[in-house]
C-alpha positions in Angstrom: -17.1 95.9 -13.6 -17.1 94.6 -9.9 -14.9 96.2 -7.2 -11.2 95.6 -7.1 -9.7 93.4 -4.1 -6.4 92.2 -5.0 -6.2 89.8 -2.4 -8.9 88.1 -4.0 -7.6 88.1 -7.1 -3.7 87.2 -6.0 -5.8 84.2 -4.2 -7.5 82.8 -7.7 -4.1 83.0 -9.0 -2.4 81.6 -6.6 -4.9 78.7 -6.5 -4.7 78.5 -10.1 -0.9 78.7 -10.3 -1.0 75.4 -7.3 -3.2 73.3 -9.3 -1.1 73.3 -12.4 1.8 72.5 -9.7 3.7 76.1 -10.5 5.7 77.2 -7.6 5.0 80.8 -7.2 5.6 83.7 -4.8 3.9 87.1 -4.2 6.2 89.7 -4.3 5.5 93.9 -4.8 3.0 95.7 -3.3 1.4 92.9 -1.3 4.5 91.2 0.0 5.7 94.9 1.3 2.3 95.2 2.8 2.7 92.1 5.2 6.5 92.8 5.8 5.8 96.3 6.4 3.2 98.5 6.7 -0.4 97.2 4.8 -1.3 99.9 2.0 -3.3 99.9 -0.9 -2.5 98.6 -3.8 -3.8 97.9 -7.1 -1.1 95.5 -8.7 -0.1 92.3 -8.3 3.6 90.8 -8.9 4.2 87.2 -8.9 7.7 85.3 -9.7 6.6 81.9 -11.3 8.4 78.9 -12.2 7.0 78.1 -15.7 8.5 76.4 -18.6 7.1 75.9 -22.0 5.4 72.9 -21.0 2.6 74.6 -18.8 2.0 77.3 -21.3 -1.4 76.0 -22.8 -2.6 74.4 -19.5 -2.4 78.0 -17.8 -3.7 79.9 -20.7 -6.8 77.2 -20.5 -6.8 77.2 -16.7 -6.8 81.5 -16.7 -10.1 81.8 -19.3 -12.5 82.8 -19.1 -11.9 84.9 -16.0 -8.4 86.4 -17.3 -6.9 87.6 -20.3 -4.2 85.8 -21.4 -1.8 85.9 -24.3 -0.4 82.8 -24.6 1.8 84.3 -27.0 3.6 86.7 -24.7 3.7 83.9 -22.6 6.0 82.1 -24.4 8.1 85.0 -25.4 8.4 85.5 -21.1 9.2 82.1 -20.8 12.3 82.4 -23.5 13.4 85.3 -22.2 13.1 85.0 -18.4 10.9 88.2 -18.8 7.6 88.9 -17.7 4.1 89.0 -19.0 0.6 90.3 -17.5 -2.8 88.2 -16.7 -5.7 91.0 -17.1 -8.9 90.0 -14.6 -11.7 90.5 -16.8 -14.2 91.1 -14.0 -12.0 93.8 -12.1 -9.3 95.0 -15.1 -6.4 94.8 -12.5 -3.6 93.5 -13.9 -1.1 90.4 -12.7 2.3 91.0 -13.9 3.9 87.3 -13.7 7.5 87.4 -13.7 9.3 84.0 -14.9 11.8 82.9 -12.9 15.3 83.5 -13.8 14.8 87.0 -14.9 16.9 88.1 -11.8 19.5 86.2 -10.1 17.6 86.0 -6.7 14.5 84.4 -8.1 15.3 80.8 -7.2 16.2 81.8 -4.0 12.9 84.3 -3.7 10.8 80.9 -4.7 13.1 79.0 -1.8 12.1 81.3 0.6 8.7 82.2 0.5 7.0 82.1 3.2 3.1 81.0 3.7 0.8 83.5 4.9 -2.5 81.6 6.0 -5.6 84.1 5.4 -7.9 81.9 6.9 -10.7 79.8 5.9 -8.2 78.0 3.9 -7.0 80.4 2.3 -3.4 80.7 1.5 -0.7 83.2 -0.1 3.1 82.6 -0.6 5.1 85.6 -0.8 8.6 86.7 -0.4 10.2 86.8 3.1 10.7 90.4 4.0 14.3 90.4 3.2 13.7 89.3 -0.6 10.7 92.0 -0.9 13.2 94.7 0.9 15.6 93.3 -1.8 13.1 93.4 -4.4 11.9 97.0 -3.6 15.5 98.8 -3.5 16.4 97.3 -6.8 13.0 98.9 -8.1 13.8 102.4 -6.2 17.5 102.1 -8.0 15.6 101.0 -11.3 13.6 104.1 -11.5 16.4 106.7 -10.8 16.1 106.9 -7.0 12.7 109.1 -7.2 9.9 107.0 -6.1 8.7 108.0 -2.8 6.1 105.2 -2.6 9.1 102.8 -3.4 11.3 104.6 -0.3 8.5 104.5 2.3 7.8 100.6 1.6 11.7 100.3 2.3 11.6 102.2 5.5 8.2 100.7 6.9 9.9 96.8 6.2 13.1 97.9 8.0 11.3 99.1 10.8 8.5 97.2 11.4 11.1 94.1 11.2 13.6 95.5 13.1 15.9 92.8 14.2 14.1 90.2 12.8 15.7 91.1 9.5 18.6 88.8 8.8 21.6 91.9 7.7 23.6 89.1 6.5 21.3 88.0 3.9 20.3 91.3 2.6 24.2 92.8 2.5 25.2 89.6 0.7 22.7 90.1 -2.4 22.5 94.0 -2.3 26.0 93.4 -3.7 24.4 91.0 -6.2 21.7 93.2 -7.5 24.0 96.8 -6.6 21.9 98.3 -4.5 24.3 98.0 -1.3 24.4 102.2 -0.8 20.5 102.0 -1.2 20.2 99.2 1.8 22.6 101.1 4.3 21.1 104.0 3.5 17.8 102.6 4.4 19.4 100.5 7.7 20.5 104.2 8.9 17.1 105.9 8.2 15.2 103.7 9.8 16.9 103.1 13.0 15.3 105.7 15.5 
């Protein structure tokens, strides 16, 4: 087993995912890290546009170097779920979400924003209002306990400050319930 760099494995994805013409963002753990404050991580989400038309061009286009049931790829695809791509080289696993599974995923796949790594290469991910989004809806999800989840909130809000567009984010707390969580979160992080 080689060493684990998610980066480089959200990038083979990602370039994967662009040749088969898949719109795609980045979302979890590596979106918070560039809207926030970088940290570790050894996940990957990614919302995808994919219908059942794709499915045996990305199972083909994933192999050898990922696992991939193109099964549960279907079974995501009918019910707006999610299924996981399993690097074979590092084990890390790629949970690709289809879109639809919550209502803010078309506009998550609007809005993503291009983070240029250099030497051509290139990430989309979710603008840090969708991943702050994202990330209290998760927090709510697992009963409000997470303290990973919390301190990804707090870092976005501050390290984005005024950048953050409240508007946006109060308007589709409502839509995903979380509206408590993201005032909550506005006060805490405001020094």
């Amino acid at each position: 087993m080689t060493a684990v760099d998610p980066i480089a494995v959200a990038l083979r994805v990602a370039q994967t995912l662009d040749r088969l013409g898949i719109v795609h963002t980045i979302g979890g753990s590596i979106a918070a890290s560039f809207a926030g404050e970088p940290r570790s991580t050894l996940d990957i989400d990614i919302v995808a546009a994919l219908d059942d038309g794709i499915v045996s061009d990305l199972v083909s286009a994933f192999a050898p170097d990922f696992y991939v049931d193109e099964d549960s790829v279907r079974h995501a695809i009918r019910t707006a779920g999610s299924t996981n791509l399993i690097h074979q080289a590092t084990q890390l696993k790629v949970d690709l979400f289809v879109a639809g599974g919550t209502p803010l995923d078309a506009q998550q796949l609007d809005r993503r924003r291009r983070v240029d790594l250099g030497e051509g290469r290139v990430l989309y991910v979710h603008p840090p209002e969708d991943i702050l989004l994202q990330k209290l809806n998760w927090y709510r999800k697992g009963g409000e306990v997470s303290d990973r989840q919390w301190r990804d909130v707090l870092a976005i809000v501050r390290t984005q400050g005024e950048g953050l567009d409240r508007s946006y984010l109060r308007e589709n707390a409502q839509v995903l319930g979380v509206e408590r969580l993201l005032e909550r979160a506005l006060r805490e992080a405001t020094p």
